[in-house]
C-alpha positions as CSV (number, residue, x, y, z in Angstrom):
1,X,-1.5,66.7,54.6
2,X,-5.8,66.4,53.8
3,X,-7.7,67.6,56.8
4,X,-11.5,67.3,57.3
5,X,-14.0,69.8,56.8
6,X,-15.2,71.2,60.3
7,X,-18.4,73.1,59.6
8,X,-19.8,73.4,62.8
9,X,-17.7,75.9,66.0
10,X,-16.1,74.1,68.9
11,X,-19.3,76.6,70.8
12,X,-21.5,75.1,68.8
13,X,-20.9,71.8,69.4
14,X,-20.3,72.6,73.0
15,X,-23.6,73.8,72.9
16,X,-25.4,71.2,71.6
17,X,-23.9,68.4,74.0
18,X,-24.6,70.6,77.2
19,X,-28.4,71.3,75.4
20,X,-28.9,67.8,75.2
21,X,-27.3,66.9,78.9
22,X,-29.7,69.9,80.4
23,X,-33.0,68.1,78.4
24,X,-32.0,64.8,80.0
25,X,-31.3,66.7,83.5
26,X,-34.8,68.3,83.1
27,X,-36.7,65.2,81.8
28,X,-35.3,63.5,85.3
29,X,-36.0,66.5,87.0
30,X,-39.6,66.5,85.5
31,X,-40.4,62.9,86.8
32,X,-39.3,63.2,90.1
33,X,-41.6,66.1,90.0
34,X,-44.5,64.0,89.0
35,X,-43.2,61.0,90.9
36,X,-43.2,63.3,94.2
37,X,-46.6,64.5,93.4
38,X,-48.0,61.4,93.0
39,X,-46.3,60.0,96.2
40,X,-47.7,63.5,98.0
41,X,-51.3,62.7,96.5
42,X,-51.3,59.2,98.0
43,X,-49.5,60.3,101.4
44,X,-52.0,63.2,101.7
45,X,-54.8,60.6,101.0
46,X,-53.8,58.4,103.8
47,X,-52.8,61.0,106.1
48,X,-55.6,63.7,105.4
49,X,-58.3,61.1,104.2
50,X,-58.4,57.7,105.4
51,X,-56.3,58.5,108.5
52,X,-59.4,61.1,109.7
53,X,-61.9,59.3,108.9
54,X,-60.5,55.8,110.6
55,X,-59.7,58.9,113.9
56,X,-64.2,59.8,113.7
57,X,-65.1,55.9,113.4
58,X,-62.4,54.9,116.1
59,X,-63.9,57.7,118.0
60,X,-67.3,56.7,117.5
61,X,-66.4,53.0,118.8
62,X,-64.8,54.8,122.0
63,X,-68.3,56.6,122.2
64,X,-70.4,53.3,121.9
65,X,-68.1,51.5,124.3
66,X,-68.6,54.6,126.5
67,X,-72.0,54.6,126.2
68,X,-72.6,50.9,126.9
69,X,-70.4,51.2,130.3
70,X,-72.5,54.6,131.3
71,X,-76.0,52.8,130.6
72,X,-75.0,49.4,132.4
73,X,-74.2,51.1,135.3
74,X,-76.8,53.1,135.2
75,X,-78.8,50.4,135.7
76,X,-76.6,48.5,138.0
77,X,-76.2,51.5,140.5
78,X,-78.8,52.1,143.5
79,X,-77.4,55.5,144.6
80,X,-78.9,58.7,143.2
81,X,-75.8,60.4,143.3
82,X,-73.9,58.2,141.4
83,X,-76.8,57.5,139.0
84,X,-76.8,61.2,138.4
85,X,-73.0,61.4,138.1
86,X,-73.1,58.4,135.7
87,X,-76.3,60.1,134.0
88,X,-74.0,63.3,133.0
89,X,-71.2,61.1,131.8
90,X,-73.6,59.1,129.4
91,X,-74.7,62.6,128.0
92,X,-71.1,63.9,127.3
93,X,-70.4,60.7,125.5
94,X,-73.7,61.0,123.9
95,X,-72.7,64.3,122.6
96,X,-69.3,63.2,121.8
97,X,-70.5,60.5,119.6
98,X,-72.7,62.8,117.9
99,X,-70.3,65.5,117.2
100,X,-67.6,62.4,115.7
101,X,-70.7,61.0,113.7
102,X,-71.3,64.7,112.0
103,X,-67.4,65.4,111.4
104,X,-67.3,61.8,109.9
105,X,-70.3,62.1,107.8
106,X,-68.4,65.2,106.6
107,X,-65.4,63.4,105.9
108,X,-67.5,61.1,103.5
109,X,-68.5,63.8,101.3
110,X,-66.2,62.7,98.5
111,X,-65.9,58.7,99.9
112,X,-66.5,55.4,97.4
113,X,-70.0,54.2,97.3
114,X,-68.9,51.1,100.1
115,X,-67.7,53.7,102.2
116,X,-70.5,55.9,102.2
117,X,-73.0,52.9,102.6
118,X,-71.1,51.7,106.1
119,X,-71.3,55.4,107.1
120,X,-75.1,55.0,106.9
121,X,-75.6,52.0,108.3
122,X,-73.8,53.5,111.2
123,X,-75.9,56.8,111.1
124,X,-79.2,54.4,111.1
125,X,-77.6,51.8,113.8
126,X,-76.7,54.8,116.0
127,X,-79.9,56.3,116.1
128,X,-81.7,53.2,116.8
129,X,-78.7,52.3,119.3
130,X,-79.0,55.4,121.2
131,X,-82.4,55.5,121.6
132,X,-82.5,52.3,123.4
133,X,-79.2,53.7,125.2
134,X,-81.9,56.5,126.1
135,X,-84.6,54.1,127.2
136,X,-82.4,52.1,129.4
137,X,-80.9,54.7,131.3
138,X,-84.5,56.4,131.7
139,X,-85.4,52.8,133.4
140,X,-82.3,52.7,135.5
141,X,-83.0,56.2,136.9
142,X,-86.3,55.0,137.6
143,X,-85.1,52.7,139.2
144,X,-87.2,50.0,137.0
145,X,-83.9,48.2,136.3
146,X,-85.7,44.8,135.1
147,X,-87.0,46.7,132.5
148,X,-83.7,48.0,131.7
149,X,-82.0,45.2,132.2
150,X,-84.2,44.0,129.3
151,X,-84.0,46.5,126.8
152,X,-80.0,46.2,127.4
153,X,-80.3,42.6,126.8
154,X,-83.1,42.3,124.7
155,X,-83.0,45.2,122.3
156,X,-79.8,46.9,122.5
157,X,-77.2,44.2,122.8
158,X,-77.9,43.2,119.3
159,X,-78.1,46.3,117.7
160,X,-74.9,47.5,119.7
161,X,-73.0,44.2,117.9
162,X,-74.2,45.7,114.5
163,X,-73.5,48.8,115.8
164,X,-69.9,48.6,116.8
165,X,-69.6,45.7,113.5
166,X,-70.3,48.8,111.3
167,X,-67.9,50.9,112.5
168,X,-65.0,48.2,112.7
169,X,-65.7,47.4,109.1
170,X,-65.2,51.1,108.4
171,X,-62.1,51.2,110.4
172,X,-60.8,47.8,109.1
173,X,-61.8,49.6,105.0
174,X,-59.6,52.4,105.6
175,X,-57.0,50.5,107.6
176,X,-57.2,48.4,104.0
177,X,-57.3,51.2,101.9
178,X,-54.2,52.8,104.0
179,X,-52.3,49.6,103.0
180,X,-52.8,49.9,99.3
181,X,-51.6,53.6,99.2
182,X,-49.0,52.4,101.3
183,X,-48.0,49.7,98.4
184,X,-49.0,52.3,95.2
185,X,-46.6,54.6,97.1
186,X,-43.8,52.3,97.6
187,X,-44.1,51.0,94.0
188,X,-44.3,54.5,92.8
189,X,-41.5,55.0,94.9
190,X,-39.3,52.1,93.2
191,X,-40.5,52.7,89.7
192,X,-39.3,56.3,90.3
193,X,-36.2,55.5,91.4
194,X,-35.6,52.9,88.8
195,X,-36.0,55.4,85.9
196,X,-34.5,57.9,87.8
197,X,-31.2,55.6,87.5
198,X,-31.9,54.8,84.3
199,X,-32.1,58.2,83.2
200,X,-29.3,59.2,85.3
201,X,-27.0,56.2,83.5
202,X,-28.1,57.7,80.5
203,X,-27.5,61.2,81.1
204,X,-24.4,60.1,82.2
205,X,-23.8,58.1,78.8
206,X,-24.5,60.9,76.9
207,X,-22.2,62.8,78.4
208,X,-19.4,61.1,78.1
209,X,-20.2,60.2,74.7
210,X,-20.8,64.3,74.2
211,X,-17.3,64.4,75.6
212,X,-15.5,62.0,73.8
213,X,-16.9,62.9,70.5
214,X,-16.1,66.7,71.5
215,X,-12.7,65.9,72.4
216,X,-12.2,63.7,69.4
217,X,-13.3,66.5,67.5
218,X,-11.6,68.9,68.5
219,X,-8.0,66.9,69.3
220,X,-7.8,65.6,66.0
221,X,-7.5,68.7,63.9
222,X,-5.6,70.5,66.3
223,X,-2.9,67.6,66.4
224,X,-2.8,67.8,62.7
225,X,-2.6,71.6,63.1
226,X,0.4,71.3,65.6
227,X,2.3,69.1,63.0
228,X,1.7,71.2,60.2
229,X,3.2,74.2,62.4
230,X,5.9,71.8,63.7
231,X,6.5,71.3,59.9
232,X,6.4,75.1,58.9
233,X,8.5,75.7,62.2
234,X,11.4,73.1,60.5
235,X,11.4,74.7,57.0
236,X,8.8,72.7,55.3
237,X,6.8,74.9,53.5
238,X,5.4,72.6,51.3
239,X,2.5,71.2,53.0
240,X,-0.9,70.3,51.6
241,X,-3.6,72.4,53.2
242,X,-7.2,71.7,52.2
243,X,-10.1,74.3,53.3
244,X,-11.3,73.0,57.0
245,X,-15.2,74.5,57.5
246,X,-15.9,78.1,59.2
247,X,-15.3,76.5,62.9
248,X,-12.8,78.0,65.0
249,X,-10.4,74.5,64.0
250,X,-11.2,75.6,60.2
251,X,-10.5,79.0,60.8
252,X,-6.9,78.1,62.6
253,X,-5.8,76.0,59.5
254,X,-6.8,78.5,57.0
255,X,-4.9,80.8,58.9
256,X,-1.9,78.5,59.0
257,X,-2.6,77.5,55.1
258,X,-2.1,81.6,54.6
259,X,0.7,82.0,56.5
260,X,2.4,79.3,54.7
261,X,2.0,80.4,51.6
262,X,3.4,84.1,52.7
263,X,6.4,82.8,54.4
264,X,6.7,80.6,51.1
265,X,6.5,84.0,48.6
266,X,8.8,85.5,51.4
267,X,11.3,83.0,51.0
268,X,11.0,83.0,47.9
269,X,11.8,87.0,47.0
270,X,14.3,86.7,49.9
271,X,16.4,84.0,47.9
272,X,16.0,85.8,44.5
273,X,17.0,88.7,46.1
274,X,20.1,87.4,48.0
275,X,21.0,85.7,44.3
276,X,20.1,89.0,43.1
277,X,22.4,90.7,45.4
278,X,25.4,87.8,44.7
279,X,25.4,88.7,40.5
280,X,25.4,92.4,41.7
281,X,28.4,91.9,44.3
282,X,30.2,90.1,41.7
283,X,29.9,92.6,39.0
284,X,30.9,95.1,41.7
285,X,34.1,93.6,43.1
286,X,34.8,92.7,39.1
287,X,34.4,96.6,38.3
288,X,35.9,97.4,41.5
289,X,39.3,95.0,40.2
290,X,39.1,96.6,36.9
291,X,38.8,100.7,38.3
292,X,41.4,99.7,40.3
293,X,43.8,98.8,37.6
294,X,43.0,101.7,35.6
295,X,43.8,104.4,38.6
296,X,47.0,102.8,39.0
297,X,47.5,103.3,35.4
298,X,46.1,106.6,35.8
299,X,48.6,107.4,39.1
300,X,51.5,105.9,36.7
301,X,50.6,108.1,34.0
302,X,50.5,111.1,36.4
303,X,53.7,110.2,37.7
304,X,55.2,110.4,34.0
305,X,53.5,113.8,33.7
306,X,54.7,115.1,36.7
307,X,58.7,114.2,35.4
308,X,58.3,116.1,31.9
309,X,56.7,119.1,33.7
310,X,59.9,119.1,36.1
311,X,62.0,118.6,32.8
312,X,60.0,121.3,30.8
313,X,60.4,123.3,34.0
314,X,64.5,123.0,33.8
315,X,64.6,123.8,30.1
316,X,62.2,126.7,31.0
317,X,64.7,128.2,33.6
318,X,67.5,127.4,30.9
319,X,66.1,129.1,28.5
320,X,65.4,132.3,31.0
321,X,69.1,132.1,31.8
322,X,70.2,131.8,28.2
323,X,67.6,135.1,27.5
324,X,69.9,136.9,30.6
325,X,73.1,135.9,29.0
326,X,71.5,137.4,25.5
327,X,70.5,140.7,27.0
328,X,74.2,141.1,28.8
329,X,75.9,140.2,25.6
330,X,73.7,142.2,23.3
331,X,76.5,144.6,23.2
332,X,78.8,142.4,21.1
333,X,75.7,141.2,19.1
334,X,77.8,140.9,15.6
335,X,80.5,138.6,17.3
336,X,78.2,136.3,18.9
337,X,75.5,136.8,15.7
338,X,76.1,133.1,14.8
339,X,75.8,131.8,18.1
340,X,72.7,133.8,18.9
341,X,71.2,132.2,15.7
342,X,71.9,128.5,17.1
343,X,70.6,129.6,20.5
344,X,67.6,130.8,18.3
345,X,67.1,127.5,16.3
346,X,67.6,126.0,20.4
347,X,65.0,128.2,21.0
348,X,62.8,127.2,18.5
349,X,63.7,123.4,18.7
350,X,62.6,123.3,22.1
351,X,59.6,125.2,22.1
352,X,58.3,122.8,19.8
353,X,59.2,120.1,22.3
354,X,57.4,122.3,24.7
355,X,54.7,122.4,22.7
356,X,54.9,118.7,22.0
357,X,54.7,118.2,25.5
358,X,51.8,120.4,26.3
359,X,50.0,118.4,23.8
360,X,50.8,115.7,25.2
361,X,49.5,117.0,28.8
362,X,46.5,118.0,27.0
363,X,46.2,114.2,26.3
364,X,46.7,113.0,29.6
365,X,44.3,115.2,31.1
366,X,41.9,114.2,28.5
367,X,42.8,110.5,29.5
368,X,42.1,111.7,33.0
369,X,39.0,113.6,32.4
370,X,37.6,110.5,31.2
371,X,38.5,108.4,34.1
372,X,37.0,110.6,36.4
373,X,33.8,110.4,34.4
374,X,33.9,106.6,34.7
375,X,34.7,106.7,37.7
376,X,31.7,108.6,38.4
377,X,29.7,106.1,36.6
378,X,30.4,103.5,38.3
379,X,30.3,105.2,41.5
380,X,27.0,105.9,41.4
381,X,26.1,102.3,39.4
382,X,27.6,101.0,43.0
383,X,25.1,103.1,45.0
384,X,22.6,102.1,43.2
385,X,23.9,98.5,43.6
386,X,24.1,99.1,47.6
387,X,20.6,100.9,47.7
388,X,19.1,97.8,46.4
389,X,20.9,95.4,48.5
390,X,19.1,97.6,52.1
391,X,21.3,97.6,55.0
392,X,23.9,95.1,53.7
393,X,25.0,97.6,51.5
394,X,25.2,100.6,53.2
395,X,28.5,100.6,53.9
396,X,29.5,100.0,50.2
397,X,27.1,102.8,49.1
398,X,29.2,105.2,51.7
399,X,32.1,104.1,50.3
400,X,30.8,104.5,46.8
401,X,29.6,108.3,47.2
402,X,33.2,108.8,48.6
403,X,34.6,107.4,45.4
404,X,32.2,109.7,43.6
405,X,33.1,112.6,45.5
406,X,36.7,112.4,45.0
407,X,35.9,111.2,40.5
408,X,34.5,114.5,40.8
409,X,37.5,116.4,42.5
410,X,39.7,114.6,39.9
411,X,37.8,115.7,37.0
412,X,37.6,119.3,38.2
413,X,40.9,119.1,38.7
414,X,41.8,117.7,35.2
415,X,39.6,120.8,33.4
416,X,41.5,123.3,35.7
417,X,44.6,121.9,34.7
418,X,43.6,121.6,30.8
419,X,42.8,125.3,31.4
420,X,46.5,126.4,32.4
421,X,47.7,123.9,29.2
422,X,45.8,125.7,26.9
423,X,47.1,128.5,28.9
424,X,50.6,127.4,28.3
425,X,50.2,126.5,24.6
426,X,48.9,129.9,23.8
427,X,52.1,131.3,25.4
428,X,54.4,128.6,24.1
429,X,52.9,129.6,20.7
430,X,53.8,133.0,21.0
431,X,56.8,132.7,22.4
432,X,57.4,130.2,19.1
433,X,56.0,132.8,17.2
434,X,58.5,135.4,18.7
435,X,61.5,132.9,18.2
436,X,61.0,132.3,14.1
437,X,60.3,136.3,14.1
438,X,63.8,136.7,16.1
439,X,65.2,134.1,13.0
440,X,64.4,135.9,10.5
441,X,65.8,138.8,11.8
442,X,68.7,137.6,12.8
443,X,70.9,138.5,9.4
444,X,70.1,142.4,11.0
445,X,70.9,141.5,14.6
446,X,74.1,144.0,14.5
447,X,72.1,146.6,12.6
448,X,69.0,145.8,15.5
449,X,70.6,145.3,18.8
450,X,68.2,147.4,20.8
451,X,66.2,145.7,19.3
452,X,67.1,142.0,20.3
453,X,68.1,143.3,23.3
454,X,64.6,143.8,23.7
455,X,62.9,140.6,22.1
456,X,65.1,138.6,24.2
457,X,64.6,140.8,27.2
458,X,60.6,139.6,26.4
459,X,61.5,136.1,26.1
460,X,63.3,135.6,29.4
461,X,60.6,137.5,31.1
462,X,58.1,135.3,28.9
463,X,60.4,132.5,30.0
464,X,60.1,132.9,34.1
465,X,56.0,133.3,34.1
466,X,56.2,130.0,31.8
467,X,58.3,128.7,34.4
468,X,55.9,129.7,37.3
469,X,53.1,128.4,35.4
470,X,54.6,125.5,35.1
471,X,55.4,125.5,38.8
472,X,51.8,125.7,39.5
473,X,50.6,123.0,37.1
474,X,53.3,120.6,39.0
475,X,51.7,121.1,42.0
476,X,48.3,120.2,40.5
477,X,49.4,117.7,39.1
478,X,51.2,116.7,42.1
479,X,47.6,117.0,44.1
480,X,45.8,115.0,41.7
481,X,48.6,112.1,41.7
482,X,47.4,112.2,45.3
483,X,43.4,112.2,44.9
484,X,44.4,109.5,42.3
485,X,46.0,107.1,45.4
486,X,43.1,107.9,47.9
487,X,40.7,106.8,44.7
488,X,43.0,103.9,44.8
489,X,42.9,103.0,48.8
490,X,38.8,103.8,48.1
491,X,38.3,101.5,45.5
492,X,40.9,98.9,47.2
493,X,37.7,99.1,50.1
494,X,35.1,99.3,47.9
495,X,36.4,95.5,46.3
496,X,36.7,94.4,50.1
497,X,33.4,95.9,50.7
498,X,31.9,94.0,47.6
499,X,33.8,90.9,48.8
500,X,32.1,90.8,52.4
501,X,28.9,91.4,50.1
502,X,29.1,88.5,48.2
503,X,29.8,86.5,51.1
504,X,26.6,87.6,53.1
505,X,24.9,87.1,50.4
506,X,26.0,83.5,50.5
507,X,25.4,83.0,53.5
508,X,21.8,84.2,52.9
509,X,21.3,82.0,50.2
510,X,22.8,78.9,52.7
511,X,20.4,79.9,55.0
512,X,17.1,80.2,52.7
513,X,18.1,76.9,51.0
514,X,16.9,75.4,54.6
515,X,13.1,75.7,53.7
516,X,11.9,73.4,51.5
517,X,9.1,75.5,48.8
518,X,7.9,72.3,47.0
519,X,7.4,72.4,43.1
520,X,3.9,74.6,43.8
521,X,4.6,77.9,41.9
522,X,5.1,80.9,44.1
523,X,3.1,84.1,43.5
524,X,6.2,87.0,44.2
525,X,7.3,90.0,43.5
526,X,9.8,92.7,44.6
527,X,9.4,94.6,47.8
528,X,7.9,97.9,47.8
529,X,10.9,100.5,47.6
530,X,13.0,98.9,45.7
531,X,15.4,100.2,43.1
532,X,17.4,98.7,40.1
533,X,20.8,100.1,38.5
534,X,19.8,102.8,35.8
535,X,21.2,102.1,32.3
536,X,23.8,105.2,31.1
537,X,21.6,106.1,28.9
538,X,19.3,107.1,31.3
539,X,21.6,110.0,32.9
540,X,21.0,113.5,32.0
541,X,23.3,116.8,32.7
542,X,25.1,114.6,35.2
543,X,22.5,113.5,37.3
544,X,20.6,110.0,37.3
545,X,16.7,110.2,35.9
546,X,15.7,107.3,38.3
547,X,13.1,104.9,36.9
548,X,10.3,103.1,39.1
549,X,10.8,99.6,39.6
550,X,8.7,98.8,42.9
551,X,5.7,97.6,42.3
552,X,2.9,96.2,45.2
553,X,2.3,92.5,45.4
C-alpha cells in the first residue's frame, strides 16, 4: 500500500488556512475602517460645516426680516413709547445680525471660492442695507416718516431683495452641497457594503475551501493509516509502507512502517524458535524413550544381581557350616581325610565361582557406573534443552535436575558398591589362596590336625564376615534396584513432560502461522539470554563449560 509524501504538519497547514482567513478578516476589517471614515468625513462635513454655516445665513435672514418689521414700524408708529420700544428691538436684531455675520464669515475661512463670494456680497449688501435700516429709523423717530417712507421704498427695498437673495443662495448652496454628501455618503455606504459581502463570500470561500482541503488532507492518510493497522491488527504483516514526509501523518506511518517490521522479526524468531523448541522436544521425548529402556534393562540386570548375591550368600553360610563341621570333626581327621580333601576341592570349586561372580558384579556395576554417567549427560542436555525453551520448559528442567540428582546417587552408589567387590575379591582370593594351601596339605592332615583345625577354624570365620559383606552389598544393591525404578518413574515424566512440549510447541507454531510475513527477508536473531545444548566435549571435571550463544540484534 503507496502513501503520499506529507511534508508539511497538520499545525502548519492549520496555520496557514487560519493566516490567510485572519488577512481576509483584516483586509474587511480595514475597509470598513476607511469606509466609516470616509462616511464620518462627509457626515462631519454636513453636520459641522454646511449645517452651521446654512444655521448663521438662516440666522442672518431672521435678522433682516427682523430688521425690516422693526424699521417699518418705526416709521409707521406715532407714539414715543412705542417708537422707543421698537427702536431697542431694531438694535438687538441689529446686533444679532452682526454677531451671525462675524460667526459666518468665520465659518467661511476654509469655504470654495462661490461660497466665499456670496459671503461677501452679503457682508457688502448688509452694510449698505443697514445703513439705510439706520437712516430710516432715524426719520421715523423724527417723526419725518415721508422721508422714511422713502428711503424704505426707494433705497432699501431693493437692496433688501438683494440682500435677503444673497443669503438664500447661500442657504439654497449648502442645502445643495448637504444633498451631494448626503448621496457620496449613501454611495459610499452601498459600495462599502457591497465589497464588504464580497469580501465576506470570499472569506467565507476560502475557508471552506481551507477546510476541505485540510480535511482532505488529513482524512486521507489517516484512513490509509487505519487500514494498514486494521491489516497489521489481522496478521498481515506484509504491507508496503513508503516514507510519508516529517508531518505529524508522516511521522504516524513511519511509526507504523517500524512497528511492522518489529512485529515481523518478532514473529519471525518466535516461529524459529517454537520449530526450534519442536526438534528439541523430539530429541528429548526420543532420548527420554531410549533412557527409559536402558534403566529397565538396568533394574533387570540389578534384579539378576541381587539373586546371585542371595545364592553366593547361601553357599557362603554353607561353606561356614561345612568349616563348623570341619573344626568338630578335626578329631577324627585321618578317617574323614578323603572327605575333607573333596570338601577342599568344594571349597576351591566354589570360590572360583565366587570369584566368577564377583567379576561378574564388578561388570554390572561397571555397566551401571556408566548409565549413571549417561544418565547425567542427558540430564543436564535436557536442562539445557528446557532453559532454552523459557517458561515452557521449566517444568521439564525440574524434572531433569531430579533425574540428575538421582544418576548421581546411582553412580555413587555403583563405586561404593565396586569398592566392597574389590573388597570381596581380595578376600575371596585369599580365602582361595588358603583353600589350595589346605590342598596341598592335606596328604599331612592326620600328622597336622591342630593345624587344620585351625585353617578351617580361619575359613569359617573368613566365611561369616564374607557372608555379612555380602549381606550388606544386597542391601545396596537392593537400594539401587530402587533409585533405578524412581529413575524410571522420572524419566517416564520427563517423556510426558517432553510430550506436552512438543505439543505447545505446536500449538505455537499454529498460532504464528496466522501472520502472514511476505517473501521480504526478515532481519532476526536470537533473544538476548539465550542458551544452546553444549556439545560433550565441552564438559570438564563433571561440570558444563557453558558457551555464549546470545547475541544483541
Amino acid at each position: 500500500m503507496t502513501l503520499h509524501r506529507f511534508t508539511h504538519s497538520i499545525a502548519s497547514r492549520l496555520a496557514l488556512g487560519f493566516g490567510c482567513l485572519l488577512a481576509l478578516i483584516m483586509t474587511v476589517a480595514g475597509m470598513n475602517a476607511w469606509s466609516s471614515h470616509q462616511v464620518g468625513s462627509q457626515v462631519r462635513q454636513i453636520v459641522e460645516v454646511n449645517n452651521q454655516r446654512a444655521a448663521f445665513a438662516r440666522e442672518l435672514l431672521d435678522n433682516i426680516n427682523l430688521m425690516a418689521v422693526q424699521v417699518r414700524s418705526i416709521v409707521l408708529l406715532t407714539d414715543m413709547a412705542e417708537l422707543k420700544a421698537e427702536g431697542a428691538t431694531l438694535e438687538t436684531a441689529r446686533g444679532e445680525y452682526v454677531r451671525a455675520e462675524k460667526a459666518l464669515a468665520a465659518a467661511m475661512a476654509d469655504a470654495q471660492a462661490d461660497e466665499r463670494q456670496l459671503a461677501s456680497d452679503i457682508a457688502t449688501l448688509g452694510a449698505r442695507g443697514m445703513a439705510l435700516v439706520q437712516q430710516a429709523a432715524r426719520h421715523g423717530l423724527a417723526g419725518a416718516n415721508i422721508d422714511a417712507t422713502t428711503t424704505l421704498t426707494q433705497e432699501l427695498r431693493p437692496v433688501e431683495a438683494q440682500w435677503r437673495a444673497r443669503v438664500n443662495a447661500l442657504i439654497a448652496l449648502q442645502t445643495q452641497r448637504n444633498a451631494v454628501l448626503a448621496t457620496a455618503v449613501g454611495t459610499q455606504i452601498q459600495r462599502s457594503t457591497a465589497i464588504g459581502a464580497l469580501l465576506a463570500l470570499a472569506a467565507v470561500a476560502l475557508g471552506v475551501l481551507v477546510a476541505w482541503r485540510i480535511a482532505r488532507g488529513i482524512q486521507r492518510p489517516v484512513e490509509r493509516a487505519v487500514r494498514i493497522a486494521e491489516r497489521i491488527a489481522e496478521g498481515a504483516l506484509d504491507n508496503a509502507i513508503e516514507g510519508a514526509g516529517q508531518g505529524e501523518v508522516g511521522r504516524l506511518l513511519d511509526a507504523i512502517a517500524t512497528m511492522q517490521r518489529r512485529l515481523r522479526g518478532l514473529v519471525a524468531d518466535i516461529r524459529d524458535a517454537a520449530v526450534s523448541i519442536d526438534t528439541a522436544s523430539s530429541e528429548v521425548a526420543a532420548g527420554n524413550l531410549d533412557l527409559s529402556q536402558r534403566t529397565e534393562q538396568a533394574a533387570t540386570r540389578l534384579q539378576e544381581t541381587a539373586h546371585s548375591l542371595d545364592q553366593l550368600a547361601g553357599n557362603l553360610r554353607h561353606s561356614a557350616e561345612a568349616a563348623g563341621e570341619a573344626n568338630g570333626l578335626a578329631g577324627n581327621a585321618a578317617a574323614v581325610a578323603q572327605r575333607g580333601g573333596a570338601a577342599v576341592g568344594q571349597v576351591v570349586d566354589t570360590m572360583g565361582q565366587i570369584t566368577q561372580s564377583s567379576r561378574h558384579i564388578a561388570d554390572i556395576i561397571g555397566v551401571i557406573d556408566g548409565i549413571a554417567f549417561q544418565t547425567n549427560i542427558l540430564a543436564l542436555n535436557a536442562a539445557v534443552e528446557a532453559a532454552r525453551a523459557g517458561n515452557a520448559g521449566r517444568g521439564f528442567a525440574v524434572v531433569a535436575g531430579e533425574v540428575r540428582a538421582l544418576a548421581q546417587r546411582s553412580a555413587s552408589a555403583a563405586r561404593e558398591i565396586k569398592g566392597l567387590i574389590d573388597d570381596s575379591l581380595s578376600h575371596v582370593a585369599a580365602g582361595a589362596r588358603l583353600v589350595q594351601g589346605a590342598g596341598t596339605t592335606m596328604t599331612d592332615i592326620v600328622a597336622s590336625v591342630e593345624r587344620v583345625s585351625t585353617i578351617i577354624g580361619e575359613v569359617a570365620g573368613a566365611s561369616t564376615a564374607q557372608s555379612g559383606r555380602i549381606h550388606g552389598i544386597n542391601h545396596g544393591i537392593a537400594a539401587l534396584d530402587h533409585a533405578t525404578q524412581q529413575n524410571a518413574a522420572l524419566v517416564e515424566e520427563g517423556a510426558a513432560a517432553a510430550a506436552s512440549l512438543q505439543d505447545q510447541s505446536r500449538r505455537l507454531l499454529a498460532l504464528v502461522s496466522t501472520f502472514h510475513l511476505g517473501a521480504e527477508p526478515v532481519d532476526s536473531a536470537p533473544p538476548a539470554g539465550t542458551a544452546r545444548a553444549v556439545p560433550a566435549a565441552a564438559w570438564r571435571g563433571g561440570a558444563p563449560q557453558w558457551l555464549p550463544l546470545a547475541a544483541a540484534r
